[in-house]
VOPAGU-2260 file (C-alpha; in pm, 1 decimal, decimal comma):
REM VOPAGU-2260
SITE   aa  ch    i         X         Y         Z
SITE  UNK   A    0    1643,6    -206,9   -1238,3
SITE  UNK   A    1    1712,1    -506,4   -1453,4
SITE  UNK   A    2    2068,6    -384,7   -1427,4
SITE  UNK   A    3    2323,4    -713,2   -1337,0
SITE  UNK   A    4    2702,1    -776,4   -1313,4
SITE  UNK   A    5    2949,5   -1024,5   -1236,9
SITE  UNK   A    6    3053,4   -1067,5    -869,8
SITE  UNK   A    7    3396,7   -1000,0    -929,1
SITE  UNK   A    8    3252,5    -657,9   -1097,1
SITE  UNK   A    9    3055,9    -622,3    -856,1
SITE  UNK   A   10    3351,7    -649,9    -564,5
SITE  UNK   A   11    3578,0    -444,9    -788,2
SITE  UNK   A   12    3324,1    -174,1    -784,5
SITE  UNK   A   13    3260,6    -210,0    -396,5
SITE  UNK   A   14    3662,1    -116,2    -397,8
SITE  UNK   A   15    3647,8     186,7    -585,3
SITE  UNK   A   16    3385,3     356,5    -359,0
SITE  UNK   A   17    3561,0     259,7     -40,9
SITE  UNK   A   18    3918,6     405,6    -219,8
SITE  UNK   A   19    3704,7     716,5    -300,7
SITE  UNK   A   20    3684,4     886,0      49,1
SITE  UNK   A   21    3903,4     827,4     380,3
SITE  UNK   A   22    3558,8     919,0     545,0
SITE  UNK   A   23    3380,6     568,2     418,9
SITE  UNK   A   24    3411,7     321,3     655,0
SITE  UNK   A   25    3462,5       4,6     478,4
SITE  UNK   A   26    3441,0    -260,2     769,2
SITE  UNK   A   27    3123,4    -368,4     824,2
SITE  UNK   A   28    2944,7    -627,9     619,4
SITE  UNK   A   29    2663,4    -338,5     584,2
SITE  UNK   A   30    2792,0      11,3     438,9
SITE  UNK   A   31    2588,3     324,1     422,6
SITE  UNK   A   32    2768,6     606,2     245,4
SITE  UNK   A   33    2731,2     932,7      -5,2
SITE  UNK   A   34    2911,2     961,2    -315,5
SITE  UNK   A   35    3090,4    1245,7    -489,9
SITE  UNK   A   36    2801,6    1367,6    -630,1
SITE  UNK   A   37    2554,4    1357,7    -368,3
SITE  UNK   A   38    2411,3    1016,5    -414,9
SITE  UNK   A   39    2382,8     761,0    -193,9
SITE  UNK   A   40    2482,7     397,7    -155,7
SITE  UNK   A   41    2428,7     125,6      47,4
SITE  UNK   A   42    2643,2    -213,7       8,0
SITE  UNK   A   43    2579,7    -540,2     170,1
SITE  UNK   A   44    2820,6    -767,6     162,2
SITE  UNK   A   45    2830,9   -1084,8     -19,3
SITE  UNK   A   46    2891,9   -1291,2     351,7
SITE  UNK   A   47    2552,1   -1214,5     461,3
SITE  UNK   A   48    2317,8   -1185,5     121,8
SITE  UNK   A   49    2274,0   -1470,4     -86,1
SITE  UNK   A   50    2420,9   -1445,9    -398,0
SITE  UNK   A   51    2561,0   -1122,9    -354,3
SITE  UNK   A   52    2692,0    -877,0    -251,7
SITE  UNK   A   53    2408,4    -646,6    -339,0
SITE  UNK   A   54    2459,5    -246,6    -433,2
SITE  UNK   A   55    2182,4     -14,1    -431,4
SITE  UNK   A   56    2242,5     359,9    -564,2
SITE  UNK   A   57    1974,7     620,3    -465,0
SITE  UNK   A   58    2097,2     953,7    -721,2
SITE  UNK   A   59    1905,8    1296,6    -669,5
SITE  UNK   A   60    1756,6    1542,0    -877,7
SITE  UNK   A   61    2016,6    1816,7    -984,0
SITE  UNK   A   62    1740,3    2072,8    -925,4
SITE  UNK   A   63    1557,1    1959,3    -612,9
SITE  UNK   A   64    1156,4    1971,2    -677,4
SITE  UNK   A   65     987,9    2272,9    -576,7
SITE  UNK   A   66     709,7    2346,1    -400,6
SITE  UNK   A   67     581,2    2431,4    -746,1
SITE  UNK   A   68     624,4    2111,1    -872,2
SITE  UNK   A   69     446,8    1922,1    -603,4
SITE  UNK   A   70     123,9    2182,9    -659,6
SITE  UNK   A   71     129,9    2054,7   -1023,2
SITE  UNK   A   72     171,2    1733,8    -984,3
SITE  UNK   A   73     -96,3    1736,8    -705,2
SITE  UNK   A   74      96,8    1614,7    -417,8
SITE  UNK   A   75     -62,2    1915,1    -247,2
SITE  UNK   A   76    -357,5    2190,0    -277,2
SITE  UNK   A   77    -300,9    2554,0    -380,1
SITE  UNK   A   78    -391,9    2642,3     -58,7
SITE  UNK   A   79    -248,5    2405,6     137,0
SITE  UNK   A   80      61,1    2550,3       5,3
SITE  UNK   A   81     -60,0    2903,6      99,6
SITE  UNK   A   82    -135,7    2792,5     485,5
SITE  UNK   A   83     210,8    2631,6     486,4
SITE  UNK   A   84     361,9    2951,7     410,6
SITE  UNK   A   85     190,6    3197,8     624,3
SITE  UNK   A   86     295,1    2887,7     892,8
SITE  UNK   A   87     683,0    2838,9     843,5
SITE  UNK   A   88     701,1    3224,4     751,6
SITE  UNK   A   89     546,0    3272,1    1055,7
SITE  UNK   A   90     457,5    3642,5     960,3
SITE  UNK   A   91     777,3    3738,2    1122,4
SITE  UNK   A   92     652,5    3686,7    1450,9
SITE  UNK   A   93     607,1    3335,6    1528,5
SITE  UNK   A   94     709,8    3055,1    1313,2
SITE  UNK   A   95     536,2    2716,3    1367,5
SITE  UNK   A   96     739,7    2379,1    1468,5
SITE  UNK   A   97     634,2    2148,1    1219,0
SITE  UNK   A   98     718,0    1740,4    1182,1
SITE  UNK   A   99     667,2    1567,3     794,7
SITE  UNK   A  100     535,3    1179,7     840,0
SITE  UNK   A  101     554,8     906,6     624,5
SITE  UNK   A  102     639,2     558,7     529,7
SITE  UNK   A  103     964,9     467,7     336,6
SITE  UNK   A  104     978,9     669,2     -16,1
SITE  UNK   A  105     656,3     903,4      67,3
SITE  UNK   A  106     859,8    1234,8       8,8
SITE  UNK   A  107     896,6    1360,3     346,2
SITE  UNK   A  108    1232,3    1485,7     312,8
SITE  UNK   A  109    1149,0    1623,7    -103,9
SITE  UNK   A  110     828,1    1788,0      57,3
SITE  UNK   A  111    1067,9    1966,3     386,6
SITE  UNK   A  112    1275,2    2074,7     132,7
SITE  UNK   A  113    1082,9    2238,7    -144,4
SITE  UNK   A  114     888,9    2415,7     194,9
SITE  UNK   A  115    1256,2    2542,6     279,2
SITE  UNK   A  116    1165,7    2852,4      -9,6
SITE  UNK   A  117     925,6    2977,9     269,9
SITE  UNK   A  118    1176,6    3040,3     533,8
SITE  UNK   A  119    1275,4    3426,8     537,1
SITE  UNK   A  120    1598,6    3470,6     288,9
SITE  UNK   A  121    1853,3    3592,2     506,3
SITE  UNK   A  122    1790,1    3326,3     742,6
SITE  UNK   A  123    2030,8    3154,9     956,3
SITE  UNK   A  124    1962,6    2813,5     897,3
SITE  UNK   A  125    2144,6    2467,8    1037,9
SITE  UNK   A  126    2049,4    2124,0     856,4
SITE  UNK   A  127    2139,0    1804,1    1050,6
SITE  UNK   A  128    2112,0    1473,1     851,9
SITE  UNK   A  129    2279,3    1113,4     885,1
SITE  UNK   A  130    2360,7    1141,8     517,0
SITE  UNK   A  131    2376,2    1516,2     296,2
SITE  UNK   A  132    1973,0    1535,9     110,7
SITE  UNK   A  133    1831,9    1864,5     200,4
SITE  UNK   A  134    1966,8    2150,7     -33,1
SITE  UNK   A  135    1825,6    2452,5      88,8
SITE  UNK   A  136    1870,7    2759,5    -187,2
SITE  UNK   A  137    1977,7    3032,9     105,4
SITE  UNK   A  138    2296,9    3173,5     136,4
SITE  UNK   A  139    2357,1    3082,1     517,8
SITE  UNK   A  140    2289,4    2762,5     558,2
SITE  UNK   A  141    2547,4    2538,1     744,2
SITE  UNK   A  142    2515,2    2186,4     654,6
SITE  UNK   A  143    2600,7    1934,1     962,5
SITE  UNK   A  144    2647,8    1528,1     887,7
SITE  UNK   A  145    2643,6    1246,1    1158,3
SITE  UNK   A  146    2963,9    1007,0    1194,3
SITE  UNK   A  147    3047,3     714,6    1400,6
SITE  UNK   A  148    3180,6     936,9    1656,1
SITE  UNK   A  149    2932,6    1238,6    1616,8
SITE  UNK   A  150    2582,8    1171,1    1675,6
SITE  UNK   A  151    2313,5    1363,4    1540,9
SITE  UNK   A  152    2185,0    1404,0    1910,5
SITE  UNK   A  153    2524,9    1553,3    1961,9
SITE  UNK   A  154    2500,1    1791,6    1650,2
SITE  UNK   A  155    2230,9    1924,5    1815,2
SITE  UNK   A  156    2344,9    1990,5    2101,3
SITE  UNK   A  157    2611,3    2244,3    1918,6
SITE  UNK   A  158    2350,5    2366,7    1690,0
SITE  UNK   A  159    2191,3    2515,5    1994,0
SITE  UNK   A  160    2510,9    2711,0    2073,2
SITE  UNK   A  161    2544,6    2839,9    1745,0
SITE  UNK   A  162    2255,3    3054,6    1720,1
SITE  UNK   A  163    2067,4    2974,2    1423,1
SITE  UNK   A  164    1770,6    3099,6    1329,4
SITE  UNK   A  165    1577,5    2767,6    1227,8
SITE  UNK   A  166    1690,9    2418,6    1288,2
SITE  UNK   A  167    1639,7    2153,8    1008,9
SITE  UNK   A  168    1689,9    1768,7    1082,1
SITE  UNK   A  169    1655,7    1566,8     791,3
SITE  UNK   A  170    1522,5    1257,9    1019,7
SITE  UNK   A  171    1439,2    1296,3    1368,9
SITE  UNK   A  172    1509,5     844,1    1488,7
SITE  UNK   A  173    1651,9     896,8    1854,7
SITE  UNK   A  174    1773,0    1060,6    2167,1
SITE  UNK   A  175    1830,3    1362,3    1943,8
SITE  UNK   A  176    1432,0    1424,7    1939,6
SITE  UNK   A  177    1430,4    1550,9    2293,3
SITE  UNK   A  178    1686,0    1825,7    2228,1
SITE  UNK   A  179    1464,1    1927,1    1877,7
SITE  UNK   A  180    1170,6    1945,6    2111,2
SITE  UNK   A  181    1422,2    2133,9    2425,6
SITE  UNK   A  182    1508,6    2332,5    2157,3
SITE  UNK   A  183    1133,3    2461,5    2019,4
SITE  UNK   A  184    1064,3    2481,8    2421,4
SITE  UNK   A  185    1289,1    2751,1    2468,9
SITE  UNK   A  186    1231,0    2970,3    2202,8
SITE  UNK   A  187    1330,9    2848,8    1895,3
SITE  UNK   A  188    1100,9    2841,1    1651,4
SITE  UNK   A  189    1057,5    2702,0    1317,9
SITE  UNK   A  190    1228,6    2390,8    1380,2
SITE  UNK   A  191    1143,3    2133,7    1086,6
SITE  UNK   A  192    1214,8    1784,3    1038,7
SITE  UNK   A  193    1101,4    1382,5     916,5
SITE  UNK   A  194    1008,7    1103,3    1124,3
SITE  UNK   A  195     885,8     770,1     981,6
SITE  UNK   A  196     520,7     702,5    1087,9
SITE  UNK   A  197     183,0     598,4     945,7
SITE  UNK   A  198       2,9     828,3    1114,3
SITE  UNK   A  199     -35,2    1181,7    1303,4
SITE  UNK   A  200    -135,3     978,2    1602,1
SITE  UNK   A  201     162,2     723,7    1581,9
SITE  UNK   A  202     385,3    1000,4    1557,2
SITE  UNK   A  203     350,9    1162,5    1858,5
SITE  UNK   A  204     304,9     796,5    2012,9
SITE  UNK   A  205     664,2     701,4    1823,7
SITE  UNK   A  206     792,7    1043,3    1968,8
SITE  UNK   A  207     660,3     962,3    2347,4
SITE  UNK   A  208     845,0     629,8    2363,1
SITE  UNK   A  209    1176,5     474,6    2320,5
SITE  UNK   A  210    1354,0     540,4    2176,8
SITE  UNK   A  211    1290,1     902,7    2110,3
SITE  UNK   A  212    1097,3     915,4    2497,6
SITE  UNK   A  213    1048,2    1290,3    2422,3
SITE  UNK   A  214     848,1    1431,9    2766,0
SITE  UNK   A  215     496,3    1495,8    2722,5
SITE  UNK   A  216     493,1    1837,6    2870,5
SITE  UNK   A  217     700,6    1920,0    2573,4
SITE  UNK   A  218     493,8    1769,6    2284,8
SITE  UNK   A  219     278,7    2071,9    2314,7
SITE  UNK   A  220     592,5    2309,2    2147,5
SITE  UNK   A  221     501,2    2100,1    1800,8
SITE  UNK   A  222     217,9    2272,9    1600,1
SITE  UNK   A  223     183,7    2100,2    1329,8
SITE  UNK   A  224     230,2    1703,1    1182,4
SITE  UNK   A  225     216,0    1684,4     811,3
SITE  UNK   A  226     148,7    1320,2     695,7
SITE  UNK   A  227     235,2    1258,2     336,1
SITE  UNK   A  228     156,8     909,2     163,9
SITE  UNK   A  229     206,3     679,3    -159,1
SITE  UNK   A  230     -12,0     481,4    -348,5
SITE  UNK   A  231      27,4     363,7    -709,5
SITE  UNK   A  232    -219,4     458,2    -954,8
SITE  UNK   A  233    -163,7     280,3   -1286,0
SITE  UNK   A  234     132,8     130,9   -1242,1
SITE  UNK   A  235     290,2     492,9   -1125,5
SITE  UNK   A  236     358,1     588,5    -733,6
SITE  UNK   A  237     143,6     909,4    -650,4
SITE  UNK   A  238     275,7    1080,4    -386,5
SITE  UNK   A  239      34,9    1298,7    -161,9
SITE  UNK   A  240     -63,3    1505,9     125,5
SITE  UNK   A  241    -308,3    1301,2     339,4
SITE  UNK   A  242    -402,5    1463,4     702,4
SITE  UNK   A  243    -259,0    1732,9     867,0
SITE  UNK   A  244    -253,5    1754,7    1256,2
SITE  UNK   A  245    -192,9    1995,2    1514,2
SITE  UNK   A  246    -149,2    1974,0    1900,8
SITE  UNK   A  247    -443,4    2111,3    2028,3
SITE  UNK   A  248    -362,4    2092,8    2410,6
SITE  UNK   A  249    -371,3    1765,0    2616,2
SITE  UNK   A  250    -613,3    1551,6    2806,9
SITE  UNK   A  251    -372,9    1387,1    3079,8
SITE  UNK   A  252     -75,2    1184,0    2946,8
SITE  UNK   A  253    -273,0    1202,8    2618,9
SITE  UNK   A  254    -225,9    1487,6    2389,4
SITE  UNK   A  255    -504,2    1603,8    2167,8
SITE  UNK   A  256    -536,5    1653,5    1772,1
SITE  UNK   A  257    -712,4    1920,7    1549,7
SITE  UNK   A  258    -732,6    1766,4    1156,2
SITE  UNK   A  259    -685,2    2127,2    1025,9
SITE  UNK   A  260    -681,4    1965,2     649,8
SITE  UNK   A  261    -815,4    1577,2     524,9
SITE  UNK   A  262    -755,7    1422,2     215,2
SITE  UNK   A  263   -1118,7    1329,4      42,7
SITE  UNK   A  264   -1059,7    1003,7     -84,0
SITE  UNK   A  265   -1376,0    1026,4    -325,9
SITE  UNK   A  266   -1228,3    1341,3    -488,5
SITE  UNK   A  267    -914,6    1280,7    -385,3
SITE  UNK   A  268    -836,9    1633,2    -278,9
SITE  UNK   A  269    -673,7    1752,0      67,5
SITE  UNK   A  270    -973,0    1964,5     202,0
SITE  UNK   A  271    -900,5    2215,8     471,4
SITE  UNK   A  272   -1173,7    2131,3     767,1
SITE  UNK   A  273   -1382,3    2403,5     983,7
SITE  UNK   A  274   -1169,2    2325,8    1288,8
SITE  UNK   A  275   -1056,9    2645,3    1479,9
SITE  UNK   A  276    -710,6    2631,8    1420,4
SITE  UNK   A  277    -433,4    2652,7    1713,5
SITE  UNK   A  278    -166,9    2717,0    1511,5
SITE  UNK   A  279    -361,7    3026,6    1332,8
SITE  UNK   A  280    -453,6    3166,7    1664,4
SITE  UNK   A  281     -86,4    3184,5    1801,4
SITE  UNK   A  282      42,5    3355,4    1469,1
SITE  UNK   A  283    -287,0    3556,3    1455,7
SITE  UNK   A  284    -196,1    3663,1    1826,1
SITE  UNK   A  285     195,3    3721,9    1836,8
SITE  UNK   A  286     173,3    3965,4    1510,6
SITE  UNK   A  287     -76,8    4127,2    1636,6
SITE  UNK   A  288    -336,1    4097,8    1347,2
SITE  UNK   A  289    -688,4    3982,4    1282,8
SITE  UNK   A  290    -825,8    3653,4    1149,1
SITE  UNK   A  291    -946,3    3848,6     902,4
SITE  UNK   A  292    -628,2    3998,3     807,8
SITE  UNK   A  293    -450,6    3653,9     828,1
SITE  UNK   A  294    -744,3    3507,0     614,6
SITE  UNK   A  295    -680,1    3815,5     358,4
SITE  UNK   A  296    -293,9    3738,9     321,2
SITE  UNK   A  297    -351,2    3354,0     280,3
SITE  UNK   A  298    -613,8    3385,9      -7,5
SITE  UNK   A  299    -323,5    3644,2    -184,1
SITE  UNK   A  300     -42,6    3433,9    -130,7
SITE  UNK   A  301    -262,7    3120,7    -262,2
SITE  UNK   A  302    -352,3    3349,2    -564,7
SITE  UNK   A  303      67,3    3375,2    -579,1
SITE  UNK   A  304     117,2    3020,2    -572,9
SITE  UNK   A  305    -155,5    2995,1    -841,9
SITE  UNK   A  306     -58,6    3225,3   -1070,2
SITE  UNK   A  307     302,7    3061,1   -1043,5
SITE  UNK   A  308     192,4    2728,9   -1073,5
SITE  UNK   A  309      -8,2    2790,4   -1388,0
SITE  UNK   A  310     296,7    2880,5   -1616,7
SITE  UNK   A  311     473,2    2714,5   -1830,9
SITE  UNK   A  312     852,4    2806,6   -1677,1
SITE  UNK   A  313    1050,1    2583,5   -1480,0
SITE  UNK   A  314    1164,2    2746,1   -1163,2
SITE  UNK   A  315    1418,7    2661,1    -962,4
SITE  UNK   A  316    1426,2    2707,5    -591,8
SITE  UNK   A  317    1677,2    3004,7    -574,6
SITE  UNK   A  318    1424,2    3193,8    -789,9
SITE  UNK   A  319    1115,0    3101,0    -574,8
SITE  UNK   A  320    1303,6    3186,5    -271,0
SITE  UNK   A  321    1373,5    3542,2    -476,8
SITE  UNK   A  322     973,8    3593,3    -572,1
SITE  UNK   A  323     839,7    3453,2    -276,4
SITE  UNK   A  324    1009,7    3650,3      -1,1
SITE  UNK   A  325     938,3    4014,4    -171,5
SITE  UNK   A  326     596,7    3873,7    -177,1
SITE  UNK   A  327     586,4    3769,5     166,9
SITE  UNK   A  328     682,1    4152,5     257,3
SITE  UNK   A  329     408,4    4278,0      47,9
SITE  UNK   A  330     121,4    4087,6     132,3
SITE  UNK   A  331     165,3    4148,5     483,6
SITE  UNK   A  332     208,1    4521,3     442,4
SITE  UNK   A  333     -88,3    4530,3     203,7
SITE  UNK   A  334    -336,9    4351,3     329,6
SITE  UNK   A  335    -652,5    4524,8     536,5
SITE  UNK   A  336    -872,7    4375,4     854,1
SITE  UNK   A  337   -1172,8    4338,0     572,7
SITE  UNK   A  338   -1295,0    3960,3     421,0
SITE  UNK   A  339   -1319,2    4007,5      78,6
SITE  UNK   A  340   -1146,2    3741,2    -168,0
SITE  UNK   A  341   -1382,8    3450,3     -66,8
SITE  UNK   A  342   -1648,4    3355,1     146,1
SITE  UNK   A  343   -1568,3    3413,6     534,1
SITE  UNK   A  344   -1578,3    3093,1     722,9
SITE  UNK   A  345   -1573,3    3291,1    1045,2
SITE  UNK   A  346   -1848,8    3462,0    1028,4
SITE  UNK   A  347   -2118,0    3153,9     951,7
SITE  UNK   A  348   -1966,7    3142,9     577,5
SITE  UNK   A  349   -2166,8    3434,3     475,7
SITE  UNK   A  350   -1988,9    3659,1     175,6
SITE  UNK   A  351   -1776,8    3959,3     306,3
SITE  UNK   A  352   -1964,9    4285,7     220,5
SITE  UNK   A  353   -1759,1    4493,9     -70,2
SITE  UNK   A  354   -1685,7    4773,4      82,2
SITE  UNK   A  355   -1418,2    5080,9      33,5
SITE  UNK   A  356   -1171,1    4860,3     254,8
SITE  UNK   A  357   -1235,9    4585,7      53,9
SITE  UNK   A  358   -1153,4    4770,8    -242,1
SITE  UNK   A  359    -848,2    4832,6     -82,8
SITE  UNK   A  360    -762,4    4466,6    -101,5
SITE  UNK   A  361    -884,7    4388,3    -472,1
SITE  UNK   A  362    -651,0    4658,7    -511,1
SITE  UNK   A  363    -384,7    4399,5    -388,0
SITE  UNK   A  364    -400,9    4198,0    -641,5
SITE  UNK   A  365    -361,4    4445,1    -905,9
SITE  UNK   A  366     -44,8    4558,3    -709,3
SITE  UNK   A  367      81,5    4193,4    -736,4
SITE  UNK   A  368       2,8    4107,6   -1074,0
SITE  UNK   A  369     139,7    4419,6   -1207,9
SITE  UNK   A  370     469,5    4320,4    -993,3
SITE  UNK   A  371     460,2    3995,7   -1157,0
SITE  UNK   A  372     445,1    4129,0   -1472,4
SITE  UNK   A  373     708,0    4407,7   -1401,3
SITE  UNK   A  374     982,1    4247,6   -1178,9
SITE  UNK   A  375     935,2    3827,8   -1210,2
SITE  UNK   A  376     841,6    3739,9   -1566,3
C-alpha cells in the first residue's frame, strides 16, 4: 500500500487499538493482535524500526472462499477436489489425518478452510489457532485461541477431553504437534491443520525435529501432506496445489512417500499419478467397499463439484455444506461395485464393460442431476 501517516497519527492510532480490548497486551515493542472485526494487526514499535513505528493490517474476506472458488480459479483440479472429499469425509468410516504445507501467503489456512464443507454437518468440531482465521459454516464448532498463559499445546490437551469429533489447528509450530499426532494415534481421526514448509519431505523432517520432535513411530497416523504454492504470473500471485504426499510406511528412522497427485509444470495441471494409494486402501477397507465402488463415488462426486463449479451463482459455504452433505449420503448409497464413468486404472486402464450394473450407475447421475434441478437450484 502506498498508504502513509504522520508518526504522531500513527502513535495515536497504536492507542486506540490497545484501548480497544483488555485482552491486547500492549507491552512489548512487537504486538500481535485481532481486531473487532476479525482482522489482524501487527505493530512494531517505533524503538526498534527505523522510522517507525510500522502497522500492518491483514482484513479477511466476509465470505471465506470456497472450495468452489479455488476449482475456478484453478488453485486445484475437479478431481482433486473429489479425492479430498471422499478423504476428509472419510465415507463415514475412516477419515484421513491430513497436514496443508506452504510458504508464507500460499493459502494453507484459505485452502483448510474451504475443505471444512467436507466434514459431515453435524459434526463436533474444535478449531485451535494463535489468532481467530478459520470460520467453519457448522453449527458446533467451538472456537479455541492461544494467550500468554494458554498455549496452544495446552488447548490441546483439553480438546482431547472434550470429545470432539475432528480437531482443527490453524498452525501446527511446537510442542503442541506431538499431542495432534497422540491424538490421530489413538483414534481420532480427521485431524487437520497448517505447518510452514517447502516441501512434503521437509515437513515431516520439520515435524521429526525441534521443535515439534514429534516420534517417528507416530508419523505413520498422518495420511496425507497437501503442499500448496505461489508464484506470480503477470504481475498477479497464483496460488496452487503442487504435490500431494502420503505416508506410505517407513524404511528405518526414515518414513516413506507415495506422490498420489503432481503438478505438471508444462500444462500446469495437478495430475493424479498411478501410485497405489494408502490412504484409498484404508478407507476402501474400514467401509467395507470395493475400489471399484470407491472409484464409482469419486467420479460422481467430481461430476458434483463440476456441475457446481460451472455456474454462474456465488455460493457461500453454509450452502455447500447444505448440498454437499445430502450428496455425500447419496452417492454412497447409490453407487454399485461396477467401473463405468471412465476408464479403470485398476484393471490395466482398459474401459469398464456397460453392463446392466453399470446402467445402474449412469442411472446415478440422472438421480443427481434431477436433485440438482429439484432441491439446489
Amino acid at each position: 500500500t502506498d498508504m502513509k501517516m504522520s508518526k504522531k497519527s500513527a502513535n495515536s492510532l497504536i492507542e486506540q487499538v490497545l484501548n480497544s480490548s483488555p485482552d491486547i497486551d500492549g507491552s512489548g515493542k512487537i504486538i500481535n493482535s485481532s481486531l473487532a472485526d476479525g482482522s489482524r494487526i501487527n505493530i512494531v514499535r517505533g524503538e526498534i524500526v527505523d522510522d517507525g513505528p510500522v502497522i500492518t493490517i491483514r482484513k479477511f474476506k466476509k465470505d471465506p472462499i470456497t472450495i468452489i472458488d479455488l476449482i475456478r480459479n484453478k488453485t486445484m483440479t475437479v478431481e482433486f477436489a473429489a479425492y479430498m472429499w471422499m478423504c476428509i469425509e472419510g465415507l463415514n468410516a475412516n477419515p484421513a489425518n491430513i497436514i496443508f504445507c506452504g510458504g508464507t501467503s500460499s493459502g494453507k489456512t484459505t485452502t483448510l478452510n474451504a475443505f471444512s464443507v467436507f466434514i459431515p454437518k453435524k459434526s463436533r468440531i474444535i478449531t485451535i489457532e494463535d489468532c481467530f482465521e478459520l470460520r467453519l459454516p457448522h453449527s458446533h464448532v467451538v472456537a479455541l485461541e492461544s494467550t500468554n498463559d494458554v498455549s496452544m499445546q495446552n488447548l490441546l490437551k483439553t480438546t482431547l477431553r472434550m470429545r470432539p469429533n475432528r480437531i482443527l489447528i490453524g498452525e501446527v509450530r511446537d510442542k503442541e504437534a506431538q499431542d495432534l499426532f497422540t491424538a490421530m494415534n489413538i483414534g481420532y481421526g480427521g485431524c487437520m491443520g497448517t505447518i510452514h514448509s517447502n516441501s512434503t519431505r521437509e515437513t515431516i523432517t520439520r515435524v521429526t525435529n525441534k521443535p515439534m520432535e514429534v516420534p517417528i513411530i507416530l508419523i505413520r497416523n498422518l495420511d496425507l501432506i497437501v503442499m500448496q504454492k505461489k508464484k506470480i504470473i503477470d504481475g498477479k500471485a497464483q496460488r496452487y496445489v503442487n504435490e500431494v504426499s502420503e505416508i506410505s510406511g517407513s524404511e528405518g528412522d526414515n518414513p516413506l512417500l507415495n506422490t498420489v497427485f503432481s503438478y505438471n509444470e508444462r500444462t500446469n495441471v495437478l495430475e493424479r499419478t498411478n501410485v497405489p494409494s494408502r490412504t484409498r486402501a484404508k478407507i476402501v477397507n474400514d467401509s467395507g467397499i470395493s475400489i471399484a465402488r470407491f472409484e464409482n463415488i469419486l467420479a460422481a462426486r467430481k461430476k458434483i463439484l463440476s456441475a457446481l463449479a460451472e455456474r454462474s451463482e456465488k455460493y457461500r459455504n453454509i450452502e455447500l455444506l447444505d448440498i454437499l452433505d445430502q450428496q455425500s449420503t447419496i452417492t454412497r448409497e447409490q453407487a454399485t461395485d461396477e467401473p463405468v464413468y471412465e476408464s479403470n486404472p485398476y484393471k490395466n486402464n482398459n474401459t469398464a464393460k456397460i453392463d446392466e450394473k453399470s446402467k445402474e450407475n449412469e442411472s446415478l447421475f440422472g438421480k443427481m442431476s434431477s436433485f440438482f434441478e429439484e432441491k439446489m437450484f
